[in-house]
Every structure is written in C-alpha cells, then in structure tokens.
C-alpha positions, -999 to +999 in steps of 0.1 A: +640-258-256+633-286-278+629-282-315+588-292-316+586-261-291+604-239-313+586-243-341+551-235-321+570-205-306+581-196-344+545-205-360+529-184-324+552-153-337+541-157-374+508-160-364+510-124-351+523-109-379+501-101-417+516-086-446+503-050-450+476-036-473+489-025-505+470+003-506+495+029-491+494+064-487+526+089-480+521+087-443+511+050-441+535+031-467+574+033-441+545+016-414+534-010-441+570-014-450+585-021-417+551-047-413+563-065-444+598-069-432+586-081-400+564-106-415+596-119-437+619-124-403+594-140-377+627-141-359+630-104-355+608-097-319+576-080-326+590-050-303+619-045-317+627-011-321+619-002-359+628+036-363+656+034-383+645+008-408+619+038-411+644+061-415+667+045-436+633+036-460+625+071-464+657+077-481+662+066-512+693+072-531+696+110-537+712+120-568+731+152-575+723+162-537+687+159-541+663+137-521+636+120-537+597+107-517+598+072-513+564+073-519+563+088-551+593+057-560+567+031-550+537+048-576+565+051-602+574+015-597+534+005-601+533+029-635+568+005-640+553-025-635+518-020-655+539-002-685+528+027-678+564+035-674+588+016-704+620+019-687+637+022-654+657+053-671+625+068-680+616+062-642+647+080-631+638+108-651+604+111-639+615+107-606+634+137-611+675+126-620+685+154-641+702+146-671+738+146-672+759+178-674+785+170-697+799+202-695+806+196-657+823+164-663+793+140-651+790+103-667+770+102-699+754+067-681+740+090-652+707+082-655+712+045-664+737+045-630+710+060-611+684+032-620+702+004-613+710+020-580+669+022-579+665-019-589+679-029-561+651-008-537+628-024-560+636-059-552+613-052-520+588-028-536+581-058-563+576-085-539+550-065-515+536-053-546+527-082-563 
C-alpha cells in the first residue's frame, strides 16, 4: 500500500468517527467514552470489540472496598472544573472516601492518596469535557 493511500484510508476511518455529545447521562456516558477513544485512535478498527474498555471505565478506583459511579465522578469533575468544587480532596470526600481511621492504622494522606489516584482518570474526563 503506498503511503498517499494510507493516508485516504486513515482520513476515510476518521471521517467515520465524531467525538460524542457531552451531554451524558448514567446509561449513555461508558458509550460516549468508548466513542471519544475511538475518535483519538483512528487506527483502532471501528468494530473492534469495546466491552471491556466499558468495563474497565465503569470502575473507578474503589477505596476502602467500596465502588464508586463513574458517572457521578464525571459531574464531580464538572463541579471541579467550574469551582464549584475547590479541591480534588474535597472531590474525594464528596465522592464518598471516608476519612481516615487512624485508629486502624490507615495513612493520614488517605484522602489526598485517593485524589491523585482520581487525576489521572481525569486526564480523559478534562479533555472530552472541555
């Protein structure tokens, strides 16, 4: 294949592809996710079997044992990003990271550990977002 052809074959495969809405809902915003990384990796074939990106979306990093919706993450992250929200530790809290149990031997940086575990799922969230 010469090059000339696959750069149409690359633009054809772009050309396919839009970055989702922004205006996400529970059941819609793993869908819009997936549609964003697709749009980043015109490489990746358009049937390419996307039910684990899915699945591994839909987790974020638990905390404690407990699970937190991805969904609610990405409004946090909005409040985050219009100031609604001062702090990623304030983020963590509202997300639901307990504070630390001393008494039980957890870090006093719990919370802090948590967000910065959270920045990096935000790296994504920020540039679909914006």
């Amino acid at each position: 294949m010469s090059s000339n052809a696959g750069q149409q074959s690359r633009r054809a495969s772009s050309a396919q592809r839009c970055l989702p809405s922004r205006d996400v809902t529970d059941k819609t915003i793993a869908d819009a996710y997936v549609a964003f990384i697709m749009f980043c990796n015109p490489v990746i074939p358009l049937d390419a079997d996307t039910s684990d990106l899915k699945n591994l979306f839909r987790t974020p990093p638990r905390s404690d044992g407990k699970t937190f919706n991805i969904f609610v993450l990405f409004q946090l992250i909005c409040k985050l990003e219009a100031k609604e929200i001062k702090t990623w530790a304030e983020l963590a809290l509202e997300l639901g990271v307990e504070l630390p149990a001393l008494d039980r031997g957890q870090s006093p940086q719990k919370v802090q550990q948590y967000a910065v575990r959270l920045k990096v799922c935000q790296g994504v969230s920020s540039a679909w977002h914006n």
